[in-house]
N, C-alpha and C positions, 0 to 999 in steps of 0.2 A: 276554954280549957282544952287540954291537949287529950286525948284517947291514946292509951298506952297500948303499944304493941305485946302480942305475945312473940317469944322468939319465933316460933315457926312462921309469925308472918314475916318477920324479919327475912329471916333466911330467904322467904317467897319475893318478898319484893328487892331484895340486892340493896339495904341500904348501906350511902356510903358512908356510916360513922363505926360500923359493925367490922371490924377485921376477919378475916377465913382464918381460924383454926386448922394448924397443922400436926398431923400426931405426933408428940415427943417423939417415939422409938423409933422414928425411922433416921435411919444413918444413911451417909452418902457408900455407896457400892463402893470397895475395891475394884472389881473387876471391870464396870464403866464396858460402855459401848452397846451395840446392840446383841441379842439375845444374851446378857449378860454372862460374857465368855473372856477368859481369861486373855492377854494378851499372847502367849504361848500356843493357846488354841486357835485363837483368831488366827494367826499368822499359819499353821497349820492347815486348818480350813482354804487360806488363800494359797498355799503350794498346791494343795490338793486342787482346788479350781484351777491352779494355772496348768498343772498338769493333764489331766482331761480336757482343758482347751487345746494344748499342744497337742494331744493326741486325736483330736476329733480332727486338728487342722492337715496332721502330718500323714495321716491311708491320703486324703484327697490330692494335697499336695504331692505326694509320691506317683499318683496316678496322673495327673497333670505334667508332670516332668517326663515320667516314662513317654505318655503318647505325642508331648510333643518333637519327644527327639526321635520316636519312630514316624511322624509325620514327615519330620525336614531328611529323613532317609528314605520317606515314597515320594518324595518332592524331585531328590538329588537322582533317585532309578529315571521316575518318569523323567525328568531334561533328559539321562542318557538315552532313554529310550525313540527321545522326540528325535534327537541327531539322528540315532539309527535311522530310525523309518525315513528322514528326507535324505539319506544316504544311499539307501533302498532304492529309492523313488527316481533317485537320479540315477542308480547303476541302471534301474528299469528304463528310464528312456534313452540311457546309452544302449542298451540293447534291442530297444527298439529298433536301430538304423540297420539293415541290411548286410552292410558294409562291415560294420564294427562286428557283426556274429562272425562272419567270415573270417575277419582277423583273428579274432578270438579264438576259434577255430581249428587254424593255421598253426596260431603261436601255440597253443596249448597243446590241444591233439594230432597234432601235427598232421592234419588234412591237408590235400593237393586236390587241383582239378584236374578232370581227366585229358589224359594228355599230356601232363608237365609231368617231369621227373624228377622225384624229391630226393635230395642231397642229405649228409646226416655225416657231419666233420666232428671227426673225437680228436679230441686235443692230449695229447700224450701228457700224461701226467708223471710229476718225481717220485721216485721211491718213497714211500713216507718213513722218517726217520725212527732206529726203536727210541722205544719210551727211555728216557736216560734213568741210569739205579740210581736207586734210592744210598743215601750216603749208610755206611757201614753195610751195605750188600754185594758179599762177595760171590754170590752166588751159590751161596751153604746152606743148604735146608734149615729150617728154624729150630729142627729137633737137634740135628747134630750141634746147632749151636747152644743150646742149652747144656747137652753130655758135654761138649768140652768148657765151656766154664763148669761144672761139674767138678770135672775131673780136673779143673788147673791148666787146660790146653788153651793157650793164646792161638786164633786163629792166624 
């Protein structure tokens, strides 16, 4: 003969002839999804996330742009700079030569050696022409010409 179960061993051992009981009154959610939030909310909730993402991305990003185009501007100084100095470097060993001071010298401040007699040819220059009038200047002060349109006087 069989020994009858009380429910609660039932329930204890999972038998599988016993179905789970589920409580009448529960109804399936309208609002569905997690933390049971309206779909209006939800959607909400997700602006607002995106938003705060943008914004945590866009100070960094702005600082990243900034320094890298102040970077390719110490970039573009130092090349100019690097020309200068081996432009430098070469006037300095042109000036190193003896020869080339002298000319330099010569040509510039106009040094002689002792002994020679320096020459100094001015080239006659042309009158420089006056500046040509401006059109409607007859040579009337700007005052008088305002008294006579004024007064109806045609220059």
């Amino acid at each position: 003969m069989r020994a009858r179960r009380t429910p609660a061993q039932r329930k204890a051992t999972g038998s599988p002839g016993v179905a789970k009981r589920r409580p009448a009154n529960r109804q399936k959610s309208s609002t569905g999804g997690a933390f049971k939030l309206s779909s209006t909310r939800r959607a909400a909730v997700l602006a607002l996330l995106v938003c705060v993402m943008a914004l945590s991305v866009a100070v960094p990003l702005r600082t990243y742009l900034s320094q890298r185009d102040e970077l390719a501007a110490q970039q573009a100084q130092q090349a100019e700079l690097e020309v200068q100095v081996r432009q430098l470097e070469q006037r300095k060993q042109e000036l190193s030569d003896p020869a080339q001071v002298e000319a330099e010298a010569r040509a510039r401040l106009g040094y002689v050696r002792p002994g020679e007699t320096p020459y100094i040819v001015q080239v006659p220059q042309a009158p420089a022409a006056p500046p040509p009038l401006a059109p409607g200047d007859d040579g009337v002060p700007w005052y008088e010409e305002i008294w006579n349109s004024v007064m109806g006087k045609d220059s």
